[in-house]
DRENBAMI-783394 format. One record per residue (C-alpha): residue number from 1; x, y, z. Coordinates in Angstrom, 3 decimals, padded with zeros to 6 digits. Example, Ala and Ser with C-alpha at 12.3 -4.5 7.8 and 13.67 -1.06 7.14 Angstrom:
BEGIN
+------+----------+----------+----------+
: resi :       px :       py :       pz :
+------+----------+----------+----------+
:    1 :  012.300 : -004.500 :  007.800 :
:    2 :  013.670 : -001.060 :  007.140 :
+------+----------+----------+----------+
This chain:
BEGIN
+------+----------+----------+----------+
: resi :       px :       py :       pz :
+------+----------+----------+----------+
:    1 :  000.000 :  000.000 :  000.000 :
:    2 :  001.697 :  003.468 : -000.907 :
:    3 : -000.062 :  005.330 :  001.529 :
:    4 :  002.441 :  003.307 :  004.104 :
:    5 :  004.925 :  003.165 :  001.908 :
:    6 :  005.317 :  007.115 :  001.883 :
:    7 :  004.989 :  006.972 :  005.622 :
:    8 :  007.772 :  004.700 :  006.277 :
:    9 :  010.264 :  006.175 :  003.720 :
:   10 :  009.958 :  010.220 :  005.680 :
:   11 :  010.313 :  007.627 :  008.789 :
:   12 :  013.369 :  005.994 :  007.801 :
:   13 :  014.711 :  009.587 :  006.364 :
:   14 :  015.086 :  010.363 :  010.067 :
:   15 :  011.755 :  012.461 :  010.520 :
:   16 :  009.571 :  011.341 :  013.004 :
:   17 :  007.301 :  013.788 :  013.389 :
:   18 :  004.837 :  014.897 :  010.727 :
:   19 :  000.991 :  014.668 :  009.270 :
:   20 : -001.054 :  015.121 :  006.599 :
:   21 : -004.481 :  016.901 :  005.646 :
:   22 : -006.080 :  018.047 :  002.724 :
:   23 : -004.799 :  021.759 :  001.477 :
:   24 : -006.747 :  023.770 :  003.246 :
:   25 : -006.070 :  026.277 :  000.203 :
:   26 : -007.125 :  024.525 : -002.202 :
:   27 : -009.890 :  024.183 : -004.170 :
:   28 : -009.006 :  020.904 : -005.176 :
:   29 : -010.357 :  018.208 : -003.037 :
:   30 : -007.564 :  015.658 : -004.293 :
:   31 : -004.505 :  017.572 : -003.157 :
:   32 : -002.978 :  016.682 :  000.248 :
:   33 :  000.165 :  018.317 :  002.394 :
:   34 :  002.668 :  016.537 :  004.136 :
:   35 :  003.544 :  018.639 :  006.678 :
:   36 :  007.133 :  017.880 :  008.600 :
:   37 :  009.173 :  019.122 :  011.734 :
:   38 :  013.002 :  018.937 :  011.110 :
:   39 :  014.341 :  019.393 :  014.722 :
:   40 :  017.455 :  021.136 :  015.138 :
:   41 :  018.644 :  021.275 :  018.749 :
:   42 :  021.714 :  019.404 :  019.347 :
:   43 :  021.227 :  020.381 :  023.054 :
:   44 :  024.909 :  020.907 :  023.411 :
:   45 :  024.939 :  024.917 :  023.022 :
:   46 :  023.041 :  028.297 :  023.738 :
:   47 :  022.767 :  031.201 :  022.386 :
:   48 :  024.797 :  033.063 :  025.302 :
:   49 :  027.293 :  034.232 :  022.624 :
:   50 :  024.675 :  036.439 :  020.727 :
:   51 :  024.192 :  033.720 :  018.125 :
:   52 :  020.619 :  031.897 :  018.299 :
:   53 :  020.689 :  028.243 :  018.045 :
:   54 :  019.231 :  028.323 :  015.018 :
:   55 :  021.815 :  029.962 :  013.523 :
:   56 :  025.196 :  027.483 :  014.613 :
:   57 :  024.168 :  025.330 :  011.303 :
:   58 :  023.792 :  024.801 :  008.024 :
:   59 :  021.400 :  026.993 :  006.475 :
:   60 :  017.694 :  025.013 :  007.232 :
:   61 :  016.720 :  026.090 :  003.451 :
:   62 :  019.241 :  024.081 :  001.844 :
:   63 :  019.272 :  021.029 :  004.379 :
:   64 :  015.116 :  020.781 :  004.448 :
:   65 :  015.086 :  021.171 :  000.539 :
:   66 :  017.129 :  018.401 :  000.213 :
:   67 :  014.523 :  016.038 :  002.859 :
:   68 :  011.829 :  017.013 :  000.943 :
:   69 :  013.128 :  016.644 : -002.538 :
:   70 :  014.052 :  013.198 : -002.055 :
:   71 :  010.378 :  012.430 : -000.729 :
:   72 :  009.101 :  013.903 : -003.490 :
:   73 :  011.398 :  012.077 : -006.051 :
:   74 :  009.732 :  009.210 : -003.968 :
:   75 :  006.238 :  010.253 : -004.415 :
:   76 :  007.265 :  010.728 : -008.455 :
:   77 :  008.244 :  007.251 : -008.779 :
:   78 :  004.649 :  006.211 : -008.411 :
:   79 :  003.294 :  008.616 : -010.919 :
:   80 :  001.791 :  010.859 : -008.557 :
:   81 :  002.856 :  014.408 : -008.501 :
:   82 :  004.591 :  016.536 : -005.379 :
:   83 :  006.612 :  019.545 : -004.306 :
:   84 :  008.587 :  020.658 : -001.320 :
:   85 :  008.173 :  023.833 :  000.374 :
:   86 :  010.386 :  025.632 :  002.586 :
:   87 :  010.233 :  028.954 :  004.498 :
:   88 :  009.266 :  032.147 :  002.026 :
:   89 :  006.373 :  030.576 :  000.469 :
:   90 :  002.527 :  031.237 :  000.846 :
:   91 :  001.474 :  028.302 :  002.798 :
:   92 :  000.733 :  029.256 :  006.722 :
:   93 :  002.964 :  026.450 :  007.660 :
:   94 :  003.092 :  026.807 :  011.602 :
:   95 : -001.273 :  026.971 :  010.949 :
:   96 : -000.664 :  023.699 :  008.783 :
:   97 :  001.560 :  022.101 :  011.210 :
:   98 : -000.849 :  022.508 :  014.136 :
:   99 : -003.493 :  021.003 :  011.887 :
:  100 : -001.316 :  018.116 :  010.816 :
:  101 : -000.805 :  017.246 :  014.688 :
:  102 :  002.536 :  018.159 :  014.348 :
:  103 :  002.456 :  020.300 :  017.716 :
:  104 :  000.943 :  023.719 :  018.437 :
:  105 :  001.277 :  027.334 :  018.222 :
:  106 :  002.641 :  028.636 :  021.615 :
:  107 :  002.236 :  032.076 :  022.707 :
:  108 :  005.300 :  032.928 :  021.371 :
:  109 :  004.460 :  032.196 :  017.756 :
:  110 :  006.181 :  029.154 :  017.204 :
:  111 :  005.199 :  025.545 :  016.836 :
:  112 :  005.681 :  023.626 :  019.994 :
:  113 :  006.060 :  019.841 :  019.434 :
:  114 :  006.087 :  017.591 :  022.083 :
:  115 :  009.564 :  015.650 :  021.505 :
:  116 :  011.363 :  018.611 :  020.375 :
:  117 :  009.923 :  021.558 :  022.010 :
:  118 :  009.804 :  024.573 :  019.617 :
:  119 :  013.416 :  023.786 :  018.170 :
:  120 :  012.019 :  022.756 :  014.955 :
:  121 :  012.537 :  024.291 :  011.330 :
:  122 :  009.241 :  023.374 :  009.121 :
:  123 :  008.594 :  021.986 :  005.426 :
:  124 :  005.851 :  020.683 :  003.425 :
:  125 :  004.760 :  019.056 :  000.211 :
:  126 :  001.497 :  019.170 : -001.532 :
:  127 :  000.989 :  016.304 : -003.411 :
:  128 : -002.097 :  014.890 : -005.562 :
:  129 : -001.702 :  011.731 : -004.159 :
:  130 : -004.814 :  011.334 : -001.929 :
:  131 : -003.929 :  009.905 :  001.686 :
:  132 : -006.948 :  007.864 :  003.330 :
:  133 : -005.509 :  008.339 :  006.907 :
:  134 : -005.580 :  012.085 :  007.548 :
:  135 : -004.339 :  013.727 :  010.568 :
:  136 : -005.813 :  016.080 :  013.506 :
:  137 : -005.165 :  019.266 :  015.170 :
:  138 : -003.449 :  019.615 :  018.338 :
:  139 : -005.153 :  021.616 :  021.243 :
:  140 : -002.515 :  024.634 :  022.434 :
:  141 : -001.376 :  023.807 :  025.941 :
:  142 : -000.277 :  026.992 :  026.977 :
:  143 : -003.636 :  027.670 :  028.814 :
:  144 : -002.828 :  030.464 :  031.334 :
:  145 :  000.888 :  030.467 :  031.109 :
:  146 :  002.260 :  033.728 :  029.957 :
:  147 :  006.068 :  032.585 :  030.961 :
:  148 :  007.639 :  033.728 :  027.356 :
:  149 :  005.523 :  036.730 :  027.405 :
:  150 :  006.883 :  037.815 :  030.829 :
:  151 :  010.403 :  036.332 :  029.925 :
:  152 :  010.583 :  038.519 :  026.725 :
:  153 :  012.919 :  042.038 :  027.831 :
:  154 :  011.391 :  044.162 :  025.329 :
:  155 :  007.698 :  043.363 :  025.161 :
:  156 :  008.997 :  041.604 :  021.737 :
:  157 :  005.942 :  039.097 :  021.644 :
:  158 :  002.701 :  041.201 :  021.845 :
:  159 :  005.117 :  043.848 :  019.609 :
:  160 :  006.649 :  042.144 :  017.150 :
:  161 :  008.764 :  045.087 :  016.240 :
:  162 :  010.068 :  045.206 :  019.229 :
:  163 :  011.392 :  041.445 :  018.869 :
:  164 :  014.455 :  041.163 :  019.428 :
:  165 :  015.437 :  038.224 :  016.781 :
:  166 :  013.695 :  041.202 :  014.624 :
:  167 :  015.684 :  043.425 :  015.097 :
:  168 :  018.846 :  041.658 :  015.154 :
:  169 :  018.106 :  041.269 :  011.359 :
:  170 :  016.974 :  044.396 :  010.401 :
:  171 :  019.978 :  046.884 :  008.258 :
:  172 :  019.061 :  050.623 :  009.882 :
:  173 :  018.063 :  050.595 :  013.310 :
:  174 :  017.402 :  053.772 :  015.486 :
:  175 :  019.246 :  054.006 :  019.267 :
:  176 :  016.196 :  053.321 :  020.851 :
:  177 :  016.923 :  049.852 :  018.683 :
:  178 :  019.968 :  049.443 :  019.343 :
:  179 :  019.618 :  049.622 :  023.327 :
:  180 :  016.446 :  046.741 :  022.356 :
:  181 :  019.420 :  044.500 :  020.600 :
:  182 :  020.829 :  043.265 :  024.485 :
:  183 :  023.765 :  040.982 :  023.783 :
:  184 :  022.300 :  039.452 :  020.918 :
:  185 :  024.108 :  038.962 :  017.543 :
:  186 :  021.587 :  037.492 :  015.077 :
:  187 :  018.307 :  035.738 :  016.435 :
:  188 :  016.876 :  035.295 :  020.033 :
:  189 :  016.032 :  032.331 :  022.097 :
:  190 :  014.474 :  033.814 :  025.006 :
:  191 :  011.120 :  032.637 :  024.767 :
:  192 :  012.206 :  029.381 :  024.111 :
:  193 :  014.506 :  029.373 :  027.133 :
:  194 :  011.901 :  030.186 :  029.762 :
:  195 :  009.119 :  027.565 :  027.880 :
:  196 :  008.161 :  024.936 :  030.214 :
:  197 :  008.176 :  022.476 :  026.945 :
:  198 :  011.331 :  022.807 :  026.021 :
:  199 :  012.507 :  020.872 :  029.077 :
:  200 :  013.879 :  017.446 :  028.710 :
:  201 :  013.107 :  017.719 :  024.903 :
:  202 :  015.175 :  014.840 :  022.621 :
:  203 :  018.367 :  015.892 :  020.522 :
:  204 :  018.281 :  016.538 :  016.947 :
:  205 :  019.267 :  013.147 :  014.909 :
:  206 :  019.639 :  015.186 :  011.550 :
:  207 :  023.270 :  015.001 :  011.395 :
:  208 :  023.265 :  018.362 :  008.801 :
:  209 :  022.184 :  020.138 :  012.007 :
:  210 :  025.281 :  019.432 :  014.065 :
:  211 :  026.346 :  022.792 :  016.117 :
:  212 :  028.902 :  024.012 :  013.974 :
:  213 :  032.216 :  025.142 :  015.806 :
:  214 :  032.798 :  028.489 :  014.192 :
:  215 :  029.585 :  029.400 :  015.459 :
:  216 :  030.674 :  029.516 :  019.199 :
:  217 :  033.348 :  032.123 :  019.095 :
:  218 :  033.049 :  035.467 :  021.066 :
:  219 :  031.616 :  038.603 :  019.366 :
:  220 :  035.134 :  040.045 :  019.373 :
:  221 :  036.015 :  037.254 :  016.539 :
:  222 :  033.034 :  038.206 :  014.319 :
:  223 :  033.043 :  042.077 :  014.987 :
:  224 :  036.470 :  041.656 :  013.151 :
:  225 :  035.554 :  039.405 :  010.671 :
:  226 :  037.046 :  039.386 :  007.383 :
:  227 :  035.231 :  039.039 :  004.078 :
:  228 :  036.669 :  035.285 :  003.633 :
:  229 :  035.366 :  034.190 :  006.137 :
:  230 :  031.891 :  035.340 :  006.268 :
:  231 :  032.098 :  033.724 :  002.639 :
:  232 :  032.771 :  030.577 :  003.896 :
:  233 :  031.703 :  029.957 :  006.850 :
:  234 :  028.796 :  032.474 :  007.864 :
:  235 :  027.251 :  032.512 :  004.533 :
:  236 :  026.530 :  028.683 :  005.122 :
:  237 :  024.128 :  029.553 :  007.934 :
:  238 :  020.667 :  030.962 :  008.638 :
:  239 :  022.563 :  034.196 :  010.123 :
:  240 :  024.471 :  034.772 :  006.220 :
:  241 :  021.122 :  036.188 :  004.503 :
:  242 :  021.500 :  039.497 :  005.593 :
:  243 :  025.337 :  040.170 :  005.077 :
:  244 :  028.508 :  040.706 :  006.756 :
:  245 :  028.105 :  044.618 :  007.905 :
:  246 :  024.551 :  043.434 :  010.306 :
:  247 :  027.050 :  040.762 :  011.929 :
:  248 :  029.798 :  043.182 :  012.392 :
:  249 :  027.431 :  045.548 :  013.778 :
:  250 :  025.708 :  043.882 :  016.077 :
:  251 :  028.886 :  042.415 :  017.507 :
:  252 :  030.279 :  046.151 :  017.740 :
:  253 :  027.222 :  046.662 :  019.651 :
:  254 :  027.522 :  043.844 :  022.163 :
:  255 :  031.248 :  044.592 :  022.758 :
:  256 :  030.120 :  047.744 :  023.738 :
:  257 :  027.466 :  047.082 :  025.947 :
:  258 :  030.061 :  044.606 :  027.573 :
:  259 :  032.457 :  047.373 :  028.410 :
+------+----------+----------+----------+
């Protein structure tokens, strides 16, 4: 039967936690998504050196591509059409994923799974192959807990552009910006620090997700960074999109609020 067939190939990829559902977008009753959590935490760093942990690895785009276009060249085989999505795209994914059973949206935005916490990067495929077992939602478990809201410094989750992982990304910023920025380099992990589920979460088994050294150096290293190396090492990551002058600024910035 194909429909387990598909199954057990994403299983044996590694990924163990995904669903499917009809496209919710579309008006064509036949086409179904495949929604999938690629977890990333290797547990075995923080973000204490400005970088979020997120960013210490290969660039998710390029790693969750690759996943999906192998499942899809799977899906092909069998005469049935498919394509992967990643990141950029116009599917709601974290709204898919919570209807796939994948996890839920927390407070703070993100999807929350329960073996990974909200360390997760996200990918799906819509595919005309029609799945008979479909999956459900997941009810949010956040209830009354407003820890990430309280934990957030700058009131960065009810104001998004006051978000610090926001910020850290953005070209121009103002002072009043620039005082937001804390210690932080590119990306934020605060309000996954302080969430209750992300305690005694599993490790990351995608070995393209393994904390990458260069990643753990002090701000000093990348505030003097030279164009080499931002081409060959930074670039790599999910902290390369914006360019080398955001890095080098926001390091300049920590070293100074460190003096």
């Amino acid at each position: 039967m194909l429909e387990k067939e598909i199954r057990s190939y994403i299983a044996e990829l590694g990924l163990d936690t995904f669903g499917i559902i009809k496209n919710p977008l579309s008006e064509d009753s036949r086409e179904n998504i495949i929604s999938i959590a690629f977890p990333y935490n290797y547990l075995d760093t923080d973000s204490k050196n400005g970088f979020s942990i997120y960013t210490k690895r290969l660039d998710y785009h390029k790693v969750v591509k690759k996943y999906l276009d192998q499942i899809c060249e799977f899906i092909h085989k069998h005469n049935f059409e498919a394509k992967g999505y990643v990141d950029n795209n116009r599917l709601p994914e974290k709204s898919i994923a919570q209807l796939a059973g994948l996890g839920f949206i927390g407070r703070n935005g993100l999807i929350i799974t329960k073996k990974y916490g909200s360390y997760v990067f996200l990918g799906e495929i819509i595919t005309d192959f029609q799945f008979q077992q479909l999956d459900t939602p997941v009810e949010s478990l956040c209830k009354d807990c407003y820890i990430c809201e309280k934990g957030c410094p700058t009131n960065g989750i009810k104001n998004k552009s006051r978000c610090i992982s926001y910020l850290t990304q953005q070209k121009k910023l103002n002072i009043e910006d620039m005082n937001l920025l804390g210690q932080q380099i590119f990306g934020c992990d605060i309000c996954q620090e302080v969430c209750p589920h992300n305690r005694n979460i599993s490790k990351s088994n995608i070995a393209e997700f393994e904390t990458l050294s260069y990643m753990e150096y002090d701000a000093d290293f990348y505030a003097n960074m030279d164009k080499e190396f931002f081409q060959n090492h930074i670039k790599q990551t999910s902290a390369g999109w914006r360019g080398k002058n955001v890095i080098i600024r926001n390091a300049q910035l920590r070293i100074n609020k460190r003096s």
